[in-house]
C-alpha positions, 0 to 999 in steps of 0.5 A: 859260018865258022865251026864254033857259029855251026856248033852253037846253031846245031846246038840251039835247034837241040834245046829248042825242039827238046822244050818243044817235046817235053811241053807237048808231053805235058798231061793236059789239065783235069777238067772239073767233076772227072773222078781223081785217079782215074785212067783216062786212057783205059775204058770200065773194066779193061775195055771201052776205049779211052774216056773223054775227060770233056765229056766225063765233066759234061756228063756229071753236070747233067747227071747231078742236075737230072738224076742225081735226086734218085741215084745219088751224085755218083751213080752209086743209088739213092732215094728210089734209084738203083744202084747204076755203077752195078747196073749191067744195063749201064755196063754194056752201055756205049754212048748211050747205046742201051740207057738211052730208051730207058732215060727217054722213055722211062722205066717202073718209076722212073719218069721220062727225061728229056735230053739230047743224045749228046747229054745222054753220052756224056752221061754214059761216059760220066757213069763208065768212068765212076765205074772204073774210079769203083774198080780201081779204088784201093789198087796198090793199097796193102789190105788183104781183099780176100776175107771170105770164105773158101768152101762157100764160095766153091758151093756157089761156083758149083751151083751158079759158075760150074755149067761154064767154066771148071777149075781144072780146065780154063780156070785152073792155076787161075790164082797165078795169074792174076793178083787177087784185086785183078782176079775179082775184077774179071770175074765181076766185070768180064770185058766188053763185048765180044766181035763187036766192030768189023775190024776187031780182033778175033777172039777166043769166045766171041759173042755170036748171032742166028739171023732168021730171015722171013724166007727161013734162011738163016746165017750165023757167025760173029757178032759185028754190030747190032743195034735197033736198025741194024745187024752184022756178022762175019760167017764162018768163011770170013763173009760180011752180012748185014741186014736192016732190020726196019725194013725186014718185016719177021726179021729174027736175031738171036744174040749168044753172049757168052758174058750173058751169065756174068751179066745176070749174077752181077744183079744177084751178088751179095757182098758175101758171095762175091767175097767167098768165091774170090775166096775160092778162086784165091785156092786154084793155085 
């Protein structure tokens, strides 16, 4: 083969494996029904693992046809429905995890829904990823989000904020840290669980738990997993315990969640107090 043949050969196996390259890097198309603009990649609130835009599609067909007439085609609320997307219940839901017993077995009003585990996770990614279509609606828009009113917020914070955090300690210079649509974002929403998976990495304040066993030993540490069947934690050496809770009559565990508080003010919040206290966490410079 001479020179010039060689050179052409090199030359063709190039182009060919860039087009091979640039189709693969081609984003897949956005199935039906997934909100536009949302980051499959990125779970609710800065944490959930990537979405499913299958499943996110699979999971609005259900929700309309099932929930929608209470809850609105959304999630956002309805005739009779709460309000899902601010649902906490909703927020620390995985898979199903916590709405399952709820759509199953119905709650106040609500009757019970038959549906398959899978529909109920399709469901739970559909809801996760309004959550996350809610949060970054508007990002990048020039409208100024703090319009409320600094001294009140500061009342609230004191009152409802101050047992846990302080400006002057792990909030101070909080405002320089975080653009103001970021900075509501994490205190609304503070991330996902804490210790939860056995390969996750440690973090600074990780959900821990007490199990009391019949006998009166008890273990403490970080939360590994925790559902109705099972629980796990890594004590403080770094040792693995788990226990089947189904077959451990008197078994006690005693979850601390430090994301707990987070949780219960995101049932209280009005418009205005989540508006005043960004207000005020907008003056801790």
């Amino acid at each position: 083969m001479t020179a010039s043949m060689k050179y052409y050969v090199s030359l063709s196996a190039t182009l060919f494996l860039s087009a091979s390259v640039a189709f693969a890097q081609q984003p897949a198309p956005r199935p039906a029904g997934v909100p536009q603009g949302l980051n499959i990649g990125a779970g609710p609130a800065g944490g959930y693992g990537p979405l499913e835009p299958e499943a996110i599609a699979r999971g609005k067909e259900v929700f309309v046809a099932r929930c929608a007439f209470c809850h609105g085609s959304k999630g956002t609320g309805g005739e009779g429905g709460p309000d899902l997307i601010r649902s906490p219940l909703v927020l620390k839901d995985r898979l199903g995890s916590t709405i399952s017993a709820v759509v199953l077995n119905g709650r106040g009003a609500m009757p019970k829904i038959d549906l398959t585990k899978e529909q109920i996770a399709d469901i739970s990614e559909f809801l996760h990823a309004e959550m996350v279509a809610k949060t970054n609606r508007g990002r990048g828009s020039t409208i100024d989000i703090v319009t409320g009113n600094a001294k009140e917020g500061e009342a609230y914070f004191a009152s409802h904020c101050a047992s846990c955090h302080s400006p002057a300690g792990d909030l101070a210079h909080v405002a320089t840290k975080y653009e103001p649509r970021a900075l509501q974002g994490r205190f609304l929403y503070p991330g996902p669980p804490r210790g939860m998976g056995r390969g996750a990495a440690a973090t600074k304040n990780p959900t821990t738990v007490t199990v009391t066993e019949p006998s009166g030993k008890t273990v403490s540490g970080t939360l590994v997993h925790l559902d109705d069947f099972i629980v796990a934690l890594n004590d403080s050496d770094g040792e693995f315990h788990s226990w089947r809770r189904d077959a451990i009559p008197g078994l006690k565990v005693e979850v601390h969640d430090p994301r707990a508080g987070h949780e219960k003010l995101l049932e209280q919040y009005t418009n205005a107090d989540m508006h005043n206290v960004l207000a005020y966490l907008e003056t801790l410079k």
